[in-house]
C-alpha positions in Angstrom: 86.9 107.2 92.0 89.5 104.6 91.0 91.2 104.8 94.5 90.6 104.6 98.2 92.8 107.5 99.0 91.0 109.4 101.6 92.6 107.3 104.8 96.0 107.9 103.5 95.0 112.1 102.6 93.2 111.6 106.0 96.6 110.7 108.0 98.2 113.0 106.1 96.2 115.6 107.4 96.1 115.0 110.9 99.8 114.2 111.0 100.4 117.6 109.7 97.9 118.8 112.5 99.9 117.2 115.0 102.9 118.8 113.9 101.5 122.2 114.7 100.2 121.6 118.1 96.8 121.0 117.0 93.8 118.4 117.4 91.3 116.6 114.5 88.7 114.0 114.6 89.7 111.6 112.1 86.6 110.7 111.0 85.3 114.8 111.3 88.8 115.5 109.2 87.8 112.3 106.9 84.4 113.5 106.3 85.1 116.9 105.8 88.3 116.4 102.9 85.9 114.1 101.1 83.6 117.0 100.5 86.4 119.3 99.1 90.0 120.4 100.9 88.5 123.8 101.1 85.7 122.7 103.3 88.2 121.0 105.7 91.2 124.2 105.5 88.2 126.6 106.2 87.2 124.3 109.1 90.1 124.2 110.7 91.4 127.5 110.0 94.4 126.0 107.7 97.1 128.3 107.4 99.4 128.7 103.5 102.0 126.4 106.0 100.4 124.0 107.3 99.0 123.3 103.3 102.3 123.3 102.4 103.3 120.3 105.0 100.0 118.4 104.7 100.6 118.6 100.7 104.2 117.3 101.2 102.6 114.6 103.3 100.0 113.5 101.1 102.8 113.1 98.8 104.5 110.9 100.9 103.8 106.9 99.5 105.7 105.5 102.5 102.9 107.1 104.7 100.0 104.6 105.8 97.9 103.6 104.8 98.4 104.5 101.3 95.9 104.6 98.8 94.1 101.5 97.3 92.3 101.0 94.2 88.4 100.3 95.1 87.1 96.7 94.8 86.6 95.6 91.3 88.2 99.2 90.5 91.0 97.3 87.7 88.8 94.4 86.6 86.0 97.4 85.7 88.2 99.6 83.3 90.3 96.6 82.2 86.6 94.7 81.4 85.3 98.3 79.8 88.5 98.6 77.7 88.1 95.5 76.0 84.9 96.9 75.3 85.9 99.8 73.4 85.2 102.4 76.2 88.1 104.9 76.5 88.9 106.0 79.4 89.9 109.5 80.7 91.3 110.6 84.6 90.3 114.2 85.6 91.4 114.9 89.1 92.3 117.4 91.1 95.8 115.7 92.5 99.1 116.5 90.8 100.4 115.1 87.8 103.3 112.6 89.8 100.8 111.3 92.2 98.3 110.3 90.0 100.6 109.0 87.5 102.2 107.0 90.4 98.8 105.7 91.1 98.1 104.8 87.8 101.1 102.9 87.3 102.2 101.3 90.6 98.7 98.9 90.2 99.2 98.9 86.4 96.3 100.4 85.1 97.4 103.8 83.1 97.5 101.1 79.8 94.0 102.0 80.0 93.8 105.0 80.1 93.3 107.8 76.8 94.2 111.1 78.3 94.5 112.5 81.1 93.6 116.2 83.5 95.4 116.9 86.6 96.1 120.0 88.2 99.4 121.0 86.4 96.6 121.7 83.5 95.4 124.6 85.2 91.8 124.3 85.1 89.1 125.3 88.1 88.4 123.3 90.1 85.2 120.7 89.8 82.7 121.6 90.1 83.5 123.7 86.9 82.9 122.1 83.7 86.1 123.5 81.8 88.0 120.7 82.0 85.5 117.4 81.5 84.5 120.3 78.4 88.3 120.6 77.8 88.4 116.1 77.3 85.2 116.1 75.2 86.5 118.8 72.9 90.1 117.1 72.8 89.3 113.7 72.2 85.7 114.5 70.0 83.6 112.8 72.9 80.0 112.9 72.2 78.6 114.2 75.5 75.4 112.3 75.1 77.4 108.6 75.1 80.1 110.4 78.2 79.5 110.2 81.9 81.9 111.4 84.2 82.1 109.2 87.4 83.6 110.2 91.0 83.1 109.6 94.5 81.9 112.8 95.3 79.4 115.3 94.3 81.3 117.8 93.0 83.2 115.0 90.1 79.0 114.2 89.1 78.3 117.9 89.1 81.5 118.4 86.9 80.5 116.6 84.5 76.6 117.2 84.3 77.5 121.0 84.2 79.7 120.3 80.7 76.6 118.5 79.4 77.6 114.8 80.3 75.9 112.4 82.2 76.8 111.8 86.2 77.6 108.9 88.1 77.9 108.8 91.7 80.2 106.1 93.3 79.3 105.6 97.2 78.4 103.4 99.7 76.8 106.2 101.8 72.9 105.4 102.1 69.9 107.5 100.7 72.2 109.9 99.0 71.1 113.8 97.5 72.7 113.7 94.4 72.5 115.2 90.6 73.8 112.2 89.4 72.3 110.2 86.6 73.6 106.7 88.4 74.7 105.7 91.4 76.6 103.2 91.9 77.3 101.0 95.5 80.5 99.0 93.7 82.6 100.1 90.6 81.3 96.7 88.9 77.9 98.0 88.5 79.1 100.7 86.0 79.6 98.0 83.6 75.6 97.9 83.2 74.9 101.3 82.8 
């Protein structure tokens, strides 16, 4: 939830498309990676290759647009850490390109630990990993939420015990979550 990344995963994807002599909707495409990749692959049939290229394109910082932290994403954890909040990233992206992230809009200094995908866990909506971080760092899971942009980051965390908080602009939403949030900002009040 720190970053706008879906255009640039988005333009990844259909570029990749295009590459094979295929067709998406951006905003079909969009809609459907923002649930989970496997929703979208199964979609479109995705084939092992065309993973492979759209991976090596999502990889790709030169590619437009490229991701963005959220508005008021920095001031947020740079406002909670001087608070005394820690901090902790779980996401399904690889180790470099979150890192990357991180550090190209300088906020990893804020950060206490981190889960990407080189760690091996399932994917969210599993609860080993936000379990794995509470466990790790001695989190009490009655002071942790885990916050993401989609429902299977809230549903990660609320199946390991923690609370859930939603981050969307989308209208009227079904959610497990325990907050939702319109802008980042608001999670300072919860």
């Amino acid at each position: 939830m720190l970053f706008d990344s879906y255009p640039h995963i988005t333009s990844a994807f259909l570029k990749m498309m295009r590459d094979f002599g295929k067709d998406a909707d951006y905003d079909e495409a969009k809609a459907l990676l923002e649930i989970t990749f496997a929703d979208c692959y199964e979609h479109y049939g995705t084939t092992d290759e065309e993973k492979e290229l759209f991976r090596k394109y999502e990889h790709d910082y030169s590619l437009r647009p490229i991701a963005v932290p959220f508005e008021n994403t920095v001031r947020t954890v740079q406002t909670l850490h001087e608070r005394g909040c820690k901090h902790y990233l779980y996401t399904h992206r690889g180790h470099e390109t979150s890192q990357y992230y991180l550090k190209e809009y300088d906020i990893a200094k804020y950060f206490s630990g981190f889960v990407d995908s080189s760690n091996g866990f399932p994917s969210k909506p599993a609860p080993d990993a936000v379990e794995w971080i509470c466990k790790t760092y001695n989190l009490d899971k009655s002071e942790t939420v885990m916050i993401g942009d989609r429902e299977i980051d809230v549903l990660s965390g609320k199946n390991a015990g923690t609370y859930g908080c939603l981050f969307t602009k989308k209208e009227n939403v079904d959610t497990a979550a325990d907050f939702v949030v319109k802008d980042i900002i608001e999670v300072l009040e919860i």
